[in-house]
N, C-alpha and C positions, 0 to 999 in steps of 0.2 A: 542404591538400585532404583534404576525409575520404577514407576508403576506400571502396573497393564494399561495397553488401550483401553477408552471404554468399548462397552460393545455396540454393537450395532442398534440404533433407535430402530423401534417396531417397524415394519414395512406400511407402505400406504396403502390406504384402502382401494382410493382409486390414482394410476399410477400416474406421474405430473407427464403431461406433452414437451420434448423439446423438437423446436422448428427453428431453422437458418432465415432469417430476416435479408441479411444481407452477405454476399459471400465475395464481393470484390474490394474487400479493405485489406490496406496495407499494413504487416504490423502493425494491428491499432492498439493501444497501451489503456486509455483513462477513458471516461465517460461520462459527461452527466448533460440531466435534463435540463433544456428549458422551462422556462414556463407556461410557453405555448404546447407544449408537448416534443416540441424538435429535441433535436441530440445532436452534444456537442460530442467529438468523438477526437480523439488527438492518434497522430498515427508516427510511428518510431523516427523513421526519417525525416520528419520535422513539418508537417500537413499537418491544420486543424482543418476540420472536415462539419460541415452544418449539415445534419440528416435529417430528410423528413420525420413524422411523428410515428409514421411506423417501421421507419429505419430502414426501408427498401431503397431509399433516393438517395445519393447527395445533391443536397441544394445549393452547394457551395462551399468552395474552397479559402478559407478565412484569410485575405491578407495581415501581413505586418507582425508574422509572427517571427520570434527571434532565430539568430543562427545556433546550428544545437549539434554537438558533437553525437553523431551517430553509429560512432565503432561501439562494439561489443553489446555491452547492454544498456547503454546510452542512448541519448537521441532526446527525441520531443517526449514527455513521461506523464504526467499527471496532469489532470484539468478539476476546477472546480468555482462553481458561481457563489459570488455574495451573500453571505446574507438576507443582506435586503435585495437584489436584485427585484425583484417585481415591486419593493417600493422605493424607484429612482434610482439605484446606485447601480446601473449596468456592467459591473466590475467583474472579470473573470480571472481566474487566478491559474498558471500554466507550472508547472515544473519541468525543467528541461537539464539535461548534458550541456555547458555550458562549457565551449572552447577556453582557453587561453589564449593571448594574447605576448606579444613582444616576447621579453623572459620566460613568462610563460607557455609561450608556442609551445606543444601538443599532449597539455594537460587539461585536464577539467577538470569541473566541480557541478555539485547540482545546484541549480539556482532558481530563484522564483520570480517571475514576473506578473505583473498588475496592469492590465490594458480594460479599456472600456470596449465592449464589444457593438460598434455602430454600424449598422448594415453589415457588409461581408470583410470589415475591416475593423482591425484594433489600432484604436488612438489611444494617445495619449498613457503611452506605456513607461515603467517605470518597473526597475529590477528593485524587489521588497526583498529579496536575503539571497546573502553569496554564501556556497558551503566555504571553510577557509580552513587547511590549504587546498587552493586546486593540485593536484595530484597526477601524477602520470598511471596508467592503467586505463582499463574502459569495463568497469566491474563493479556491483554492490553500490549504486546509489540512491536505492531504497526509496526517496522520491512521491507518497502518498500527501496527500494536502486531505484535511479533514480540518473544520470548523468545529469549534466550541460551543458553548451554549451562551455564552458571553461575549461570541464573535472573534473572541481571539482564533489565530492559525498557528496549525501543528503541521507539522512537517516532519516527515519521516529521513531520515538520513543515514545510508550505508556508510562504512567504515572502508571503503575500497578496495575492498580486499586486503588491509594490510593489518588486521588485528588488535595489534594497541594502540594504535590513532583513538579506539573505542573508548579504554580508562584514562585519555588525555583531557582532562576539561578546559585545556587552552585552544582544546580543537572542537569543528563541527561536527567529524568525520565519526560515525558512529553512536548518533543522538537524535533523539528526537529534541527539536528546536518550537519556543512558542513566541509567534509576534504577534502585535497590532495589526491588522489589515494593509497600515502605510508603511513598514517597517519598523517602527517603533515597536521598544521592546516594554512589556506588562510589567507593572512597577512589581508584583506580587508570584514572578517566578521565582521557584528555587535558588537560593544562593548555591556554590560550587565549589566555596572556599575563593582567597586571594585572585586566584591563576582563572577561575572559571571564566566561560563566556555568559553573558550576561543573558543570551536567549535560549541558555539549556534549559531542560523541563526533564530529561531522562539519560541518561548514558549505560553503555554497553551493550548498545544493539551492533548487530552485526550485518544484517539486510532487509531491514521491514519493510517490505512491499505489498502489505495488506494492511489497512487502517480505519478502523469505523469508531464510533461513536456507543455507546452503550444507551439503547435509547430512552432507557431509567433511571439511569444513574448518572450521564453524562460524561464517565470516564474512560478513556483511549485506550481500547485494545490494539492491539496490533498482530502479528503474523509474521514472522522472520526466518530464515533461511538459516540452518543450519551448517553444520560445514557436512563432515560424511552422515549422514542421519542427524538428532537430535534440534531437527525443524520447531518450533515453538507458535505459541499462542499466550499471548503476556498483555496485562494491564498497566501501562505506563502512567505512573502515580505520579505525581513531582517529586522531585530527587532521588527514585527510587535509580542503584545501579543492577542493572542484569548479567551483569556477571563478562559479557563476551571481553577480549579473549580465553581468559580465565578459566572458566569454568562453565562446560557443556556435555550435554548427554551424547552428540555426536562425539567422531573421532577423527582425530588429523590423518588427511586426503592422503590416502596409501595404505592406512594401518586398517588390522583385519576386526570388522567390527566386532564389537563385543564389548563386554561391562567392563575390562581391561583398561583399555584403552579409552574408556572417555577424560574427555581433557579436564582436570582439576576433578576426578573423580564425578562428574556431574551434577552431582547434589549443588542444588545453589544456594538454598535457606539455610542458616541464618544471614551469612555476610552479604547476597547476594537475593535479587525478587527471582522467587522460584515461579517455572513456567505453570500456566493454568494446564495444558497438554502438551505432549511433546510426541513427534516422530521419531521411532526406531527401529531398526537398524538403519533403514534406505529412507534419503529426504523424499520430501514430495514436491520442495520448492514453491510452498505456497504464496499466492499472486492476489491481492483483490479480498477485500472484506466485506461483510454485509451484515446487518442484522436483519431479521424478517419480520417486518410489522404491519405486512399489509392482511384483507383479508381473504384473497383469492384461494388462501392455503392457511385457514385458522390454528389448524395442527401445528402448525412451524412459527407462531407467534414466536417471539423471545429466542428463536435460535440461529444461531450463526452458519455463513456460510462462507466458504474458504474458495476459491481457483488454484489449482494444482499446476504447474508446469511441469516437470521431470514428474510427474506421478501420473499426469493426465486423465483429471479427472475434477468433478465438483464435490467438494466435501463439506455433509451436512452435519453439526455438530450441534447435538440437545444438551440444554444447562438445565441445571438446578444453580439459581444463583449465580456464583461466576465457578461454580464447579462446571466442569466437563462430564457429560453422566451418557453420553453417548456418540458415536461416530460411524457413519455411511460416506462409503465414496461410490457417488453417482456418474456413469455418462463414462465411467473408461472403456468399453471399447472400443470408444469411438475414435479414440487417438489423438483426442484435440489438448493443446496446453491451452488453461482456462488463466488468462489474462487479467483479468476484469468480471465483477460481478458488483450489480448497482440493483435494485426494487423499483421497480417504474409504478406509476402514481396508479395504476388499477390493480398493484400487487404481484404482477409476475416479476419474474426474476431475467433482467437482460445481462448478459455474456460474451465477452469478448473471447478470441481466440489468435492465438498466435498466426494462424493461418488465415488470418483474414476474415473471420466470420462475424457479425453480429448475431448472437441464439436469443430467443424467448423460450422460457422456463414456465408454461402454464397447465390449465387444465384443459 
């Protein structure tokens, strides 16, 4: 039996402002900052977009980005800068829906690409990991790019909707993957056994499309899509498996939910990494990770925040540790599915929306 939700963290004293920055972007997907303050902003149909610093402008429309399968929930998906970007390494780092070719004409996979960002144009680009197989569907490619403390790149990866691709370790399809910045893979990733790919670091995800950084501990939570309810919040250890398809507190798409019917009975510990919280009955489809470490809103140090698609809303989640000791979903009636959520350098919280919006989350 899962557990209760937690309950809702205290109300705030004084209540956060949210305000629409910019309201004419296109499915925008990923986000992050410069170091000038601009924003890079990637948009589903295959547009990287240069925003001014307070995200009201585009400044520019970034050539030379690659071609990106944008059926279903594909397209142009994640962005994230270097490391070192402010000392010398201009290096931006894209996830995208990546077509097939020839044979495989009208399959994809998610892929990563490595371009130096020079003026309004990426040079010198270079595709750093193919998910493998590309796959026919346009579903579940999970897609987050989050760096390490070591510089190494995690990459979040859907299972395509097709379930045991997930417990395959021959495959990418359903794992988080860790490389070197040039594709090279970290001499000191989990082994998989025999058959394993050699840049697994976790299997048996099913859609993680929320991925942050734990900013203490430096270990990779993540945010996954459940199937009928049993949504998750999971710390991706190396070689830890999560269970999917196996074993989840949702229920397969049709059947009436309830404790019944979840798939492998839910329980995932001991064989399986039990989720830190989980959604049920009804998913929320969560999008976008964050931790809060600015100090515009001192109260919310240390805790996480979620983007809701199908639940539409922001959800704020207080820890004790990597316990889950509280949850608030903020901003639903407003109707927006929250895409994206990033900490801008003066502590607000910026917000993407399915419909197009850039929000700030301040006081």
């Amino acid at each position: 039996m899962a557990p209760p939700p937690p309950p809702a963290p205290a109300p705030e004293p004084v209540a956060p402002q949210l305000t629409t920055l910019n309201a004419s972007l296109d499915s925008p997907w990923g986000l992050a900052m410069l170091p000038d303050g601009e924003m890079l902003v990637t948009q589903k149909g295959g547009s990287l977009l240069r925003l001014s610093a307070d995200g009201r402008t585009t400044l520019a429309r970034i050539g030379g980005v690659p071609a990106v399968d944008a059926r279903g929930q594909g397209g142009l998906l994640d962005v994230a800068l270097d490391p070192d970007y402010s000392a010398g390494a201009p290096w931006i780092y894209l996830s995208y829906a990546e077509p097939g070719s020839g044979a495989q004409a009208g399959s994809s996979g998610t892929a990563v690409l490595r371009a130096r960002l020079a003026g309004d144009a990426l040079v010198d680009a270079a595709v750093v990991f193919r998910q493998a197989p590309k796959v026919s569907g346009t579903a579940h490619y999970g897609a987050r790019l989050v760096f390490a403390r070591d510089k190494t790149l995690f990459i979040t990866l859907g299972e395509r909707m097709l379930g045991t691709p997930a417990q395959d370790v021959a495959q990418t399809l359903g794992k988080v993957v860790r490389i070197q910045r040039d594709g090279t893979i970290p001499a000191d990733n989990p082994g998989f056994g025999p058959t394993g790919q050699p840049g697994l670091w976790s299997i048996g995800h099913r859609n993680p499309q929320g991925a942050a950084l734990h900013p203490e501990t430096g270990e990779l939570w993540l945010s996954e899509h459940g199937p009928q309810g049993g949504d998750e919040v999971n710390i991706a250890r190396a070689g830890g498996n999560h269970g999917w398809p196996l074993v989840s507190y949702g229920c397969p798409y049709g059947a009436p939910a309830g404790e019944a019917c979840r798939i492998g009975g839910g329980t995932h510990a001991p064989t399986f990494v039990e989720p830190l919280t989980t959604w049920v009955p009804t998913s929320i489809a969560p999008a976008g990770l964050a931790f809060y470490t600015g100090s515009m809103f001192p109260q919310w140090r240390g805790q996480l925040f979620s983007g809701a698609l199908a639940g539409q809303a922001l959800w704020r989640l207080a820890l004790d540790g990597n316990a889950v000791v509280g949850r608030e979903a903020m901003f639903g009636p407003l109707g927006e599915r929250f895409r994206d959520v990033r900490q801008a350098p003066d502590g607000a919280l910026l917000l993407l929306t399915d419909s197009g919006k850039l929000m700030r989350l301040a006081r």
